[in-house]
N, C-alpha and C positions, 0 to 999 in steps of 0.2 A: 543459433544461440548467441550468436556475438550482439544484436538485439537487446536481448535481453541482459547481458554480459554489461553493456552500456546505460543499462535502465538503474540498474542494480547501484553501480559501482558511482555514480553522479549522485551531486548533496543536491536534497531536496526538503528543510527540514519547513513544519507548517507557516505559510506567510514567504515564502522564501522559494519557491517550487519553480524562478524562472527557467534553471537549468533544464528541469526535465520537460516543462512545456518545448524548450527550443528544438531539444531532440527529437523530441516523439513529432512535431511537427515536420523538420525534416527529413524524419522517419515516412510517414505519411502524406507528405505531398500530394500526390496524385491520386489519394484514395478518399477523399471529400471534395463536395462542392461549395463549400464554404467552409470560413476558418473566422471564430472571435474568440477574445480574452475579454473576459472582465473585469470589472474595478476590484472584484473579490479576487482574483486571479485564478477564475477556472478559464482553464481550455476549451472550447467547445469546436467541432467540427462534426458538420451535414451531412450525410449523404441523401440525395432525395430518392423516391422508390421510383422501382424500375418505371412503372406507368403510374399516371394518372388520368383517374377518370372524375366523374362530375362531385363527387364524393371526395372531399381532404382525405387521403390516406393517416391510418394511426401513425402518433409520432411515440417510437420508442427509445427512450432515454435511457445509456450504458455509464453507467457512475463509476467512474475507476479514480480513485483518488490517488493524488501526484506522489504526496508529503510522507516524511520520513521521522520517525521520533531522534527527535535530538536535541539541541541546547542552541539559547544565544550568550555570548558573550554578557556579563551582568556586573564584571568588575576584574580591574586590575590590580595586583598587589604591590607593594614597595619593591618586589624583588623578580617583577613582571610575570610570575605566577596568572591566570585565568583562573576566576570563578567564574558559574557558570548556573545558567536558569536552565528548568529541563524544558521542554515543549514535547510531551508525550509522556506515555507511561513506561516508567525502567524500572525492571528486578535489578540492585544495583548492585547484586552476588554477581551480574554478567557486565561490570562496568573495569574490574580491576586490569589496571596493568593494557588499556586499549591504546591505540593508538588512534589518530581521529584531526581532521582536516577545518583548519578554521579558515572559511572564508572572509578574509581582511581585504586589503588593498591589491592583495597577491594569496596565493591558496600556498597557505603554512602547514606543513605535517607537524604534529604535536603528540603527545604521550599523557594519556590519562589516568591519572591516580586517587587515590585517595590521602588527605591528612593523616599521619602518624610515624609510626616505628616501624622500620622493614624487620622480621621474625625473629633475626639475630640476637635480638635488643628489645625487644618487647617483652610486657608481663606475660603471664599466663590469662588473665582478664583483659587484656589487651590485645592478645591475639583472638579472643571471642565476640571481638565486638562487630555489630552493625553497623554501618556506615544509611549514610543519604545522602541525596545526589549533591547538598549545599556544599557537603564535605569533601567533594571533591575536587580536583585541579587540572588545569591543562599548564605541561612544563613545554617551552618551544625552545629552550634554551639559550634563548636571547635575554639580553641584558634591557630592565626596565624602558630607557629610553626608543631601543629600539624596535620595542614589542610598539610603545606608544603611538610608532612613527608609521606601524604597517596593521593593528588590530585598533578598533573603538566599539564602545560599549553599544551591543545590540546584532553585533557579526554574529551570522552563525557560523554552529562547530557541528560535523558529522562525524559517527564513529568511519572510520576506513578498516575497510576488507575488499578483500580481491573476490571475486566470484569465478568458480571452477567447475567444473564437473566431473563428479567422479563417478562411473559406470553409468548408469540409468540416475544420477540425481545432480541437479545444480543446486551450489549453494553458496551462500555469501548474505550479505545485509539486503536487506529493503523489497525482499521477496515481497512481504507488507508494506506497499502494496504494489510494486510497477509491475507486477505480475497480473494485474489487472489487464490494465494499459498494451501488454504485450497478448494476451488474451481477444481481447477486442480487437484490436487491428487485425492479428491471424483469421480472427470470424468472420471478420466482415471483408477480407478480401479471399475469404473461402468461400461466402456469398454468393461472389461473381457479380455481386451488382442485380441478382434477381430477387432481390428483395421488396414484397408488396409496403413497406415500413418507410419513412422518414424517418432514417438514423442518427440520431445525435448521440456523438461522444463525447461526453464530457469528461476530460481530464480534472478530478475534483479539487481544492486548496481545503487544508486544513482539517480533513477527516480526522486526525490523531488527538484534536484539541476540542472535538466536542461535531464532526459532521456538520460541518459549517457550509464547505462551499455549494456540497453537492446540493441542498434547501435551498439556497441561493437562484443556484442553475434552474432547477424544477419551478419553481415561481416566473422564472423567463418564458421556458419552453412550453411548459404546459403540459407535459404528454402524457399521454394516454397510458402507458405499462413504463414503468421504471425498473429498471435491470441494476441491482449491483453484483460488478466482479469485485471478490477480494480473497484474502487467504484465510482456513478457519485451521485450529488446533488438530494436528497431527499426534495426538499423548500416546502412542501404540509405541511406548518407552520404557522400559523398566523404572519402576515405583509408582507407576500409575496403574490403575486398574481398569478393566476392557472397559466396564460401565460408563469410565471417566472419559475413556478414549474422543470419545467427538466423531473422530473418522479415522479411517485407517492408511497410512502410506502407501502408494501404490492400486488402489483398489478401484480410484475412477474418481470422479468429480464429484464432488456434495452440494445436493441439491437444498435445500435448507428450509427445513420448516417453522422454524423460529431462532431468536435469539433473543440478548437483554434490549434490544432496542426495539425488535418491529416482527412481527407475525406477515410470513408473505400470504398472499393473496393467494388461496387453495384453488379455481380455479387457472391460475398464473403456473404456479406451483406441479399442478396435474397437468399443463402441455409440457415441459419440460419432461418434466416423469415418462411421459407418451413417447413424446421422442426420442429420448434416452433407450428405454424398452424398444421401439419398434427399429431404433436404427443399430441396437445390438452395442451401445457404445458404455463403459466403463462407469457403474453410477453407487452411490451409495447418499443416505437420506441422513441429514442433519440434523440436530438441535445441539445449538449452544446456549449454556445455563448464564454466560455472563458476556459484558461486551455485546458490539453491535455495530452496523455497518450504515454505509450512506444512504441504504432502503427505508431506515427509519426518516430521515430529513426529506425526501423525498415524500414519503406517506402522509407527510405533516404540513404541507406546501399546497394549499388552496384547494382544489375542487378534489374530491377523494380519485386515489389512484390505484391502479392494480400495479402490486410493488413482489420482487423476488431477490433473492441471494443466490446466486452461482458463485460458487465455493473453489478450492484449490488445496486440498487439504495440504499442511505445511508444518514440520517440525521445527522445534527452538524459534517459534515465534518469538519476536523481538530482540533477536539478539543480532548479534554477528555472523551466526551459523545458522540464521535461515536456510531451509531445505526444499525442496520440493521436488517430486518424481513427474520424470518426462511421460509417464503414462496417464500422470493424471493431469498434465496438463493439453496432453492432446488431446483427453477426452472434453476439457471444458472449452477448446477450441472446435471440436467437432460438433458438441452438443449445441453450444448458442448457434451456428453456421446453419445448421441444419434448422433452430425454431425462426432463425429471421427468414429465411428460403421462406418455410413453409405457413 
């Protein structure tokens, strides 16, 4: 888990994602034969298939995108206060009172708040109210000049949280998405390298701002079946109801048969399923009503492709209390291992 612990806990907000290309690369060394970055700034690294015969082997394309919702710096006040632009989507009920790391000339810890009255001292219509992200601040507790001297407009800021684990579940920030990334590397060196496949992974840029890089990538590589890993809603919470649920905590990996962006490819979809079933491993079948994943830019990138979602089901998506159970994430390590083998 320390891996993952390191995936989690590093700013990676969209356009900004060097940090976690550098680890995951040094992560990974040895288990590609080739390594590029793009001008878009995806990661991509090779692996070629075991053999080759007179026939190009299919190239399969694993979409893990880098990027992490969070903010850039958009302005500074008289009184060296931070405003802040968001770069992703925030419930901003899960924004009060965070603490959160602005990458400036040197990585600042900062404290996030919103404009107002602390409770003491507030109306009764004042303590009901709604905030938005514009409304909110980062205090670093430096005095204007000196905020000047070490933040400029356009730094980004990531929320911070530590990633722990407690019993059978890890959790912290950014499970959406480096749990990808931690996904795909575990499968493909459970592979062993007897994969008939030319593996590209693509570390994606900018999934959170509209599924940018991963189209990007797909228009390079070309390949033949396009794989996204990512995380889908875990709602199995009190005030949600089962129907609403998505998938359940614990229960196995979600295979996914739609979402708001892209319908996988049923025959794509049915090996997965097959292998899942035959190899006795943890599964449960998806549809999410809204949102969407790097399989859509993929599916929409030149010659039609066979495109899938491999899931991770994950509670308090987007927040700081990202969740995810160690059981369903070894089933989505075992499951792709097993369809690139086979």
């Amino acid at each position: 888990m320390q891996f993952l612990k390191a995936l989690t806990e590093i700013g990676g907000v969209p356009g900004r994602e060097e940090r976690v290309r550098a680890l995951i690369k040094k992560e990974a060394a040895d288990l590609f034969d080739e390594w590029d970055t793009d001008a878009m700034g995806n990661l991509i690294g090779v692996k070629r298939a075991a053999k080759r015969g007179k026939k190009p082997p299919r190239k399969v394309m694993l979409a893990c995108h880098l990027d992490e919702i969070g903010f850039y710096v958009k302005f500074i006040d008289d009184h060296g206060f931070l405003r802040l632009q968001n770069v992703g989507g925030f419930d901003t009920r899960n924004l009060f009172s965070r603490r959160v790391i602005v990458q400036g000339k040197r990585d600042l810890l900062g404290v996030l708040n919103p404009s107002g009255k602390p409770i003491h001292i507030a109306s009764d219509d004042e303590k009901k109210k709604t905030y938005d992200v514009g409304e909110f601040y980062v205090d670093l507790f430096l005095p204007k000049k000196e905020v000047e001297k070490l933040v400029q407009i356009g730094d980004p800021v990531t929320l911070w949280q530590e990633t722990v684990e407690i019993g059978d579940v890890v959790t912290g920030k950014s499970m959406d998405n480096r749990i990808a990334s931690w996904v795909a590397i575990n499968a493909i060196r459970k592979a062993g390298g007897k994969s008939p496949f030319d593996i590209y992974y693509v570390g994606a840029a900018q999934e959170e701002v509209g599924c940018r890089g991963a189209g990007v990538a797909a228009f390079g590589i070309d390949p033949d079946d396009g794989i996204a890993i990512d995380t889908t809603l875990a709602c199995d919470t009190p005030g949600v109801s089962k129907d609403l649920a998505v998938s359940e905590f614990g229960k196995g990996v979600a295979l996914k048969i739609m979402d708001g962006g892209s319908i996988s490819t049923r025959e794509l979809f049915d090996e997965f399923l097959k292998v899942a079933q035959k190899g006795k491993i943890p599964h449960q079948i998806e549809i999410l009503p809204r949102g969407g994943t790097d399989a859509s830019s993929i599916q929409r990138s030149g010659r039609a492709k066979r495109v899938f979602t491999l899931s991770v089901p994950t509670r308090y998506i987007h927040t700081t209390t990202e969740s995810v159970h160690k059981k369903d994430l070894k089933a989505a390590v075992d499951v792709l291992a097993k369809w690139l083998q086979d």
